[in-house]
C-alpha positions as a Python dict, from the first residue, in 0.01 Angstrom:
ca = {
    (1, 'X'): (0, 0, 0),
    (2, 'X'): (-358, 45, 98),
    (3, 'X'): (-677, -31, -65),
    (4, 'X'): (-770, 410, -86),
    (5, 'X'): (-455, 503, -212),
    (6, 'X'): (-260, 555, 96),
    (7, 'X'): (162, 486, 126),
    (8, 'X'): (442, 363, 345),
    (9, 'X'): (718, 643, 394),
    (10, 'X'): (1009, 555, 539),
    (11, 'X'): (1099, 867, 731),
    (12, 'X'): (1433, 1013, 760),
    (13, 'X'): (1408, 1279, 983),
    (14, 'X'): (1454, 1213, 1297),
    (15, 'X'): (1110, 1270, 1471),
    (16, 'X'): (737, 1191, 1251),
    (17, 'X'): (611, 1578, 1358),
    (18, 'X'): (925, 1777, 1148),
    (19, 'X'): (850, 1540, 864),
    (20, 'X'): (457, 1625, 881),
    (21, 'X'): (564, 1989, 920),
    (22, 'X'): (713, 2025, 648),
    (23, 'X'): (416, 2069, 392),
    (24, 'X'): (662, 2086, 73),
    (25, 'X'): (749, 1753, -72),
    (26, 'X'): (980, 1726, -420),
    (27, 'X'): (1095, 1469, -682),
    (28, 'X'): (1465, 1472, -680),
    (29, 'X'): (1424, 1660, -979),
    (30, 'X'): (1207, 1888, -859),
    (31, 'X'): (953, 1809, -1124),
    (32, 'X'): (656, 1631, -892),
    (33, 'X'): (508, 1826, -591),
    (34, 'X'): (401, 1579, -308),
    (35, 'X'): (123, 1698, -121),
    (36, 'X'): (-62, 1458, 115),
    (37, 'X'): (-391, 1439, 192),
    (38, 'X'): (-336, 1304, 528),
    (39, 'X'): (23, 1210, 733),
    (40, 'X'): (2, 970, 1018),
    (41, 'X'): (169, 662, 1220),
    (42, 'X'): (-9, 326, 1167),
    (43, 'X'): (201, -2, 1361),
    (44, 'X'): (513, 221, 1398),
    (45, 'X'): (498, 286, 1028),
    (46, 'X'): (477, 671, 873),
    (47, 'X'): (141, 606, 660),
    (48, 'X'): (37, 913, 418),
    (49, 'X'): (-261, 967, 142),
    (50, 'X'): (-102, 1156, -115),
    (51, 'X'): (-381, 1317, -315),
    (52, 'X'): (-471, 1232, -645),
    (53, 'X'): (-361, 866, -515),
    (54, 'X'): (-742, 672, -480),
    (55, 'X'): (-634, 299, -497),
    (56, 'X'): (-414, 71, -457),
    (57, 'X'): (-305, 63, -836),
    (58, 'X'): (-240, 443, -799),
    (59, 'X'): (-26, 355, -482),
    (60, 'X'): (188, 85, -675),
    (61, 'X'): (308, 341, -910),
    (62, 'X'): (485, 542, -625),
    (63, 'X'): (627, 240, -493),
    (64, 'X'): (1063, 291, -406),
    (65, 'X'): (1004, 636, -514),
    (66, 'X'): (1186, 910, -294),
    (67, 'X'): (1032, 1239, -195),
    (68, 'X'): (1276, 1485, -65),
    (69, 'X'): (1191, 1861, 78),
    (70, 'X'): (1409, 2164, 79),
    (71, 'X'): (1690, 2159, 413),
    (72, 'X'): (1548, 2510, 497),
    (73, 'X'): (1160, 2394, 542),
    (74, 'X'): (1258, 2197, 840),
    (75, 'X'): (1226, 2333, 1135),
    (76, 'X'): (1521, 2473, 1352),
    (77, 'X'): (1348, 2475, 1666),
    (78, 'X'): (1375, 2107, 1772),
    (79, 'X'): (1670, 2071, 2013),
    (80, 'X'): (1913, 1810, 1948),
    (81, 'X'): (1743, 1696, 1614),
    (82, 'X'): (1988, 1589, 1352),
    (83, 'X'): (1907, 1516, 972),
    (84, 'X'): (2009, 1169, 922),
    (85, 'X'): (2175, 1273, 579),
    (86, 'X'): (2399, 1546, 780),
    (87, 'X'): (2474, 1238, 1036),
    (88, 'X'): (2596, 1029, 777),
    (89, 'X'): (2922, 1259, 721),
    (90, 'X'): (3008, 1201, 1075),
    (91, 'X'): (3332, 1042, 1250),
    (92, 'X'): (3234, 878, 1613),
    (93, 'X'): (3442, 971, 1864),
    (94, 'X'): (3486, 826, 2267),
    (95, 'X'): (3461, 1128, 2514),
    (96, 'X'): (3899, 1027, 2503),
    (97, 'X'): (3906, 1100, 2173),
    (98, 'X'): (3934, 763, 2050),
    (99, 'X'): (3823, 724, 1769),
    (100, 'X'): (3518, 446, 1678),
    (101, 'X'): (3401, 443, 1340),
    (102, 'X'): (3160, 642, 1059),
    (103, 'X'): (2777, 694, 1139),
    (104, 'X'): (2694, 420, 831),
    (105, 'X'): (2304, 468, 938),
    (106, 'X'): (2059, 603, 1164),
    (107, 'X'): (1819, 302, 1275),
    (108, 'X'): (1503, 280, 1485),
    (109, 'X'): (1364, -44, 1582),
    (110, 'X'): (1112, 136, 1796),
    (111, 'X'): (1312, 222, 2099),
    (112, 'X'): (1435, 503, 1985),
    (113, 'X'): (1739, 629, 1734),
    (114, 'X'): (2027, 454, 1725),
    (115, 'X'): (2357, 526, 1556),
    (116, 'X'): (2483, 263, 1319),
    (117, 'X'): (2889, 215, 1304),
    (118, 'X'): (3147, -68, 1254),
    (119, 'X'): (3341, -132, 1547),
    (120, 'X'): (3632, -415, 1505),
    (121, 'X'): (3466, -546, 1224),
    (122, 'X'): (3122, -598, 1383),
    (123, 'X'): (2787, -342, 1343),
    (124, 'X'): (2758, -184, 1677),
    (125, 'X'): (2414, 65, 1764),
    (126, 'X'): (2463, 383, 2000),
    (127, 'X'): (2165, 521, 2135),
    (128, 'X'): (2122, 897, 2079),
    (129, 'X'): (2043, 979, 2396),
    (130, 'X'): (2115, 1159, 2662),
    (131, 'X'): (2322, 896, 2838),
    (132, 'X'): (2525, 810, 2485),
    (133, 'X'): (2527, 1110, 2291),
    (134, 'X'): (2714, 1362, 2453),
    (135, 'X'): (2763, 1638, 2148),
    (136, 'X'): (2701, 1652, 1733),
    (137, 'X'): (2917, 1899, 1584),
    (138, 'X'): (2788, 1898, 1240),
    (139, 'X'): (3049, 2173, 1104),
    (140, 'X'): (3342, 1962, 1189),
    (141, 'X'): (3167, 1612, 1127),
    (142, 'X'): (3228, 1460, 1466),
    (143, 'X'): (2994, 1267, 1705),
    (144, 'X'): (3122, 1258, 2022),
    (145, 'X'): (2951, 929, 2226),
    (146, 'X'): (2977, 778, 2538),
    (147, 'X'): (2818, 405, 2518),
    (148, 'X'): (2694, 256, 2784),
    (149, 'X'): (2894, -15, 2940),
    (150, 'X'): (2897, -328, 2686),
    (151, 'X'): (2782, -165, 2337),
    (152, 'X'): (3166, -185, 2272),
    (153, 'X'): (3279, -506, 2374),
}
């Protein structure tokens, strides 16, 4: 919380730009219109000024509330951009067919995306990216990954 009203957002899309792009922001009951004054990154942190918010009182009221936008205001031109909330319907897959476990998360500890999955009762991360993730078939709810050598062991 900042001292002029600004927020913390914890971003579920996976890139900062489609989430500033999207200009629309909802209650989940579609009562409350977000609008933001300004959107930015701050320490690897999505940072926003909603307006109307002027101080850090203001800001504590919006504290563990979720904002949400409509699925068709994001953009469909980002290749090989997933929605973290489609991902989470997903089986994981080997290239064999094997299969690994459910996406339980997306994750980013600032090296990138990571898939999130139980594997032999342990949390295991995948990077998505090209060297991992070798196809997201979001009709049929299948991930299909390739992990480097000793993500699995």
């Amino acid at each position: 919380m900042g001292l002029k009203g600004e927020i913390k957002i914890k971003v579920l899309t996976s890139n900062f730009k489609i989430f500033k792009s999207i200009g629309e922001y909802l209650s989940f009951d579609r009562l409350i219109k977000w609008k933001f004054k300004k959107i930015m990154i701050r320490s690897n942190k999505c940072v926003a000024h909603p307006l109307g918010c002027n101080s850090r009182n203001e800001a504590e009221l919006l504290k563990n509330k979720k904002i949400y936008c409509y699925k068709n205001k994001l953009s469909k031109d980002h290749f090989k951009e997933y929605l973290v909330s489609d991902l989470l319907i997903c089986k994981i897959f080997l290239n064999d067919g094997q299969f690994i476990g459910n996406v339980l998360n997306v994750e980013n500890f600032g090296a990138g995306n990571l898939l999130e999955t139980k594997y032999k009762n342990k949390n295991i991360y995948i990077p998505m990216n090209e060297e991992n993730l070798i196809s997201v078939n979001l009709n049929k709810k299948i991930v299909i990954v390739n992990p480097i050598k000793g993500i699995l062991s």
